[in-house]
mmCIF file of the C-alpha atoms, coordinates in Angstrom:
data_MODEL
# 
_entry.id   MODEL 
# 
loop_
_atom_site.group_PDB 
_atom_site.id 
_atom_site.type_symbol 
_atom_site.label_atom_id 
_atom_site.label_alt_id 
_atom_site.label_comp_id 
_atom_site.label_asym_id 
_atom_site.label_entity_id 
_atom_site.label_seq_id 
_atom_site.pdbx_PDB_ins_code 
_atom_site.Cartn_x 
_atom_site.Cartn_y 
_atom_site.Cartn_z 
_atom_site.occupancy 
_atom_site.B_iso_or_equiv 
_atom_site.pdbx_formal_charge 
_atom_site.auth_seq_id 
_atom_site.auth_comp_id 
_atom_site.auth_asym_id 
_atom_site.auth_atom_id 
_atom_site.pdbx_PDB_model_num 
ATOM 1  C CA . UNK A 1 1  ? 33.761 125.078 50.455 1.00 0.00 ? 1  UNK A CA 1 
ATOM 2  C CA . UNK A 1 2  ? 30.304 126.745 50.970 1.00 0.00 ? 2  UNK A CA 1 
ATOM 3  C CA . UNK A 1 3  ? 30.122 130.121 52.053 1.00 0.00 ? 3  UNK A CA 1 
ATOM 4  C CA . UNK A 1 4  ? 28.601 128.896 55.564 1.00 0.00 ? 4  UNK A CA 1 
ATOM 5  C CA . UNK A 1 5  ? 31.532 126.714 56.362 1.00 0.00 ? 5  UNK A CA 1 
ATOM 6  C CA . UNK A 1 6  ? 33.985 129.734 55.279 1.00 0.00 ? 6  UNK A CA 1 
ATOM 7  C CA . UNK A 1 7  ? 31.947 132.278 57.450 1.00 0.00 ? 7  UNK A CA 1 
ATOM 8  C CA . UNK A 1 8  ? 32.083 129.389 60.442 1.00 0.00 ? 8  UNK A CA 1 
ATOM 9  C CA . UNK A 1 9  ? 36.080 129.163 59.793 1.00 0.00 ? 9  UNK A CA 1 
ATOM 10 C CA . UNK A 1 10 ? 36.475 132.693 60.280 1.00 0.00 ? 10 UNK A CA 1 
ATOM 11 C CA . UNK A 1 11 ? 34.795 133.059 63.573 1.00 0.00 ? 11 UNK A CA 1 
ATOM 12 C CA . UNK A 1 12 ? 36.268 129.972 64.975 1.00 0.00 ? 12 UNK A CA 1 
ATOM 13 C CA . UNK A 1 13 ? 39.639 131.976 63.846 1.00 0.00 ? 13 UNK A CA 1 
ATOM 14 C CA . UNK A 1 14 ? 39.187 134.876 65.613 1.00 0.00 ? 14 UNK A CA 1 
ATOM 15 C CA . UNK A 1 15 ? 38.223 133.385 68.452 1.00 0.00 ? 15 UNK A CA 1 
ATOM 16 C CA . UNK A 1 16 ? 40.827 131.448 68.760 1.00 0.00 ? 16 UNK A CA 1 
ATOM 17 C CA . UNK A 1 17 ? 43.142 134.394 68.558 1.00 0.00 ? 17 UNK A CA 1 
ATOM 18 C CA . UNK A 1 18 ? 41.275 136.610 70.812 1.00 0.00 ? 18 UNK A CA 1 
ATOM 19 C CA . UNK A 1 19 ? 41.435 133.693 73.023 1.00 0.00 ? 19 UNK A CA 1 
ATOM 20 C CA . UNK A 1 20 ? 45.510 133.712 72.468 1.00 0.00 ? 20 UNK A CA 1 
ATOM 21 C CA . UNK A 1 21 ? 45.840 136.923 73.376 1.00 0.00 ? 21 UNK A CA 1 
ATOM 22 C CA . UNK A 1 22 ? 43.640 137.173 76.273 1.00 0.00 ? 22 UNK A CA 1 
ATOM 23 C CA . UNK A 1 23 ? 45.850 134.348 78.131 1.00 0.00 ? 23 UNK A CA 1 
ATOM 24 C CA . UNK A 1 24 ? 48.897 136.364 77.128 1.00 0.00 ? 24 UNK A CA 1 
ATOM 25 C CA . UNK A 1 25 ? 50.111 133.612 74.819 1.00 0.00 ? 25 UNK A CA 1 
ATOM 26 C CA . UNK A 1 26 ? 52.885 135.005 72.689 1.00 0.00 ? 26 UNK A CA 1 
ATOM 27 C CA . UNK A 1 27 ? 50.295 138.145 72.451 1.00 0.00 ? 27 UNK A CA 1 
ATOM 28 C CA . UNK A 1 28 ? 52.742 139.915 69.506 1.00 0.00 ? 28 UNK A CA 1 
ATOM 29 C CA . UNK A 1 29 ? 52.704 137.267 67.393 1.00 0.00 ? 29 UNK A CA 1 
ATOM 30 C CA . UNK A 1 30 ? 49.331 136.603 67.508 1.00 0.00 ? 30 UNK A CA 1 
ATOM 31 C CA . UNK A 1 31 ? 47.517 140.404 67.235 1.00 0.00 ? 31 UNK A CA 1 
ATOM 32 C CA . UNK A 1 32 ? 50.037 140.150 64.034 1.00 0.00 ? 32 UNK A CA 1 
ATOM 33 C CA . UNK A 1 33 ? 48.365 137.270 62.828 1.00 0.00 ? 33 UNK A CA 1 
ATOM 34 C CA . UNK A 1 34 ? 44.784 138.604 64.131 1.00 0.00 ? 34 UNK A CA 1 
ATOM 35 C CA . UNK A 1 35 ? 45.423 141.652 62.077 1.00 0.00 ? 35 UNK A CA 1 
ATOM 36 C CA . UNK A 1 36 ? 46.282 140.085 58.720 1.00 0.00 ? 36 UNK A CA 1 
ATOM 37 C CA . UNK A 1 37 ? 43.189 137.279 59.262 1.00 0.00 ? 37 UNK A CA 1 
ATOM 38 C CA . UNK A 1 38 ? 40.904 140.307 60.100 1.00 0.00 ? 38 UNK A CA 1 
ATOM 39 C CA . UNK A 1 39 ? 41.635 141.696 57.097 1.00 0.00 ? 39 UNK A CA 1 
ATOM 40 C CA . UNK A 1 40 ? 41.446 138.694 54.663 1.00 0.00 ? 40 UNK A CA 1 
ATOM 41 C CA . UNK A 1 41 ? 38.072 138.096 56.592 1.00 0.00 ? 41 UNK A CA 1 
ATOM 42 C CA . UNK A 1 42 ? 36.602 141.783 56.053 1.00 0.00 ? 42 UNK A CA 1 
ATOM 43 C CA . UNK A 1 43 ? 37.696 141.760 52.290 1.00 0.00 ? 43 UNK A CA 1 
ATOM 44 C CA . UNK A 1 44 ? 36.279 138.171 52.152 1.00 0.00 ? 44 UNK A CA 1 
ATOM 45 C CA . UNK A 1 45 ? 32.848 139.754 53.544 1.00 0.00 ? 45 UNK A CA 1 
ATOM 46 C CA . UNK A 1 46 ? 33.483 142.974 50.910 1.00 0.00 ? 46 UNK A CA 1 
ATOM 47 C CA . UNK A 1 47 ? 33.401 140.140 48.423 1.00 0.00 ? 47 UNK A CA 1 
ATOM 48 C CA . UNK A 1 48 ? 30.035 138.962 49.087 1.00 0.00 ? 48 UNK A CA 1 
ATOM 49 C CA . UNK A 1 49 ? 30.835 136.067 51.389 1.00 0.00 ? 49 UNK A CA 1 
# 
């Protein structure tokens, strides 16, 4: 996968879950999830993506 389509993923991602959370879907579960995908995304970026 290029880096383009992994940078697109990513947005798309959080988007999604700040879209989760702001229509109080099952907002624990997914700030969990936002928290550990934020953090594979800002090492990914730390990595030169």
């Amino acid at each position: 996968m290029g880096k383009k389509e992994e940078k697109e993923i990513g947005f798309r991602t959080i988007h999604g879950v700040a879209g989760q959370v702001a229509t109080g879907g099952v907002s624990i579960k997914f700030t969990k999830l936002g928290a550990i995908l934020l953090n594979i995304l800002l090492t990914s970026v730390r990595n030169g993506i």
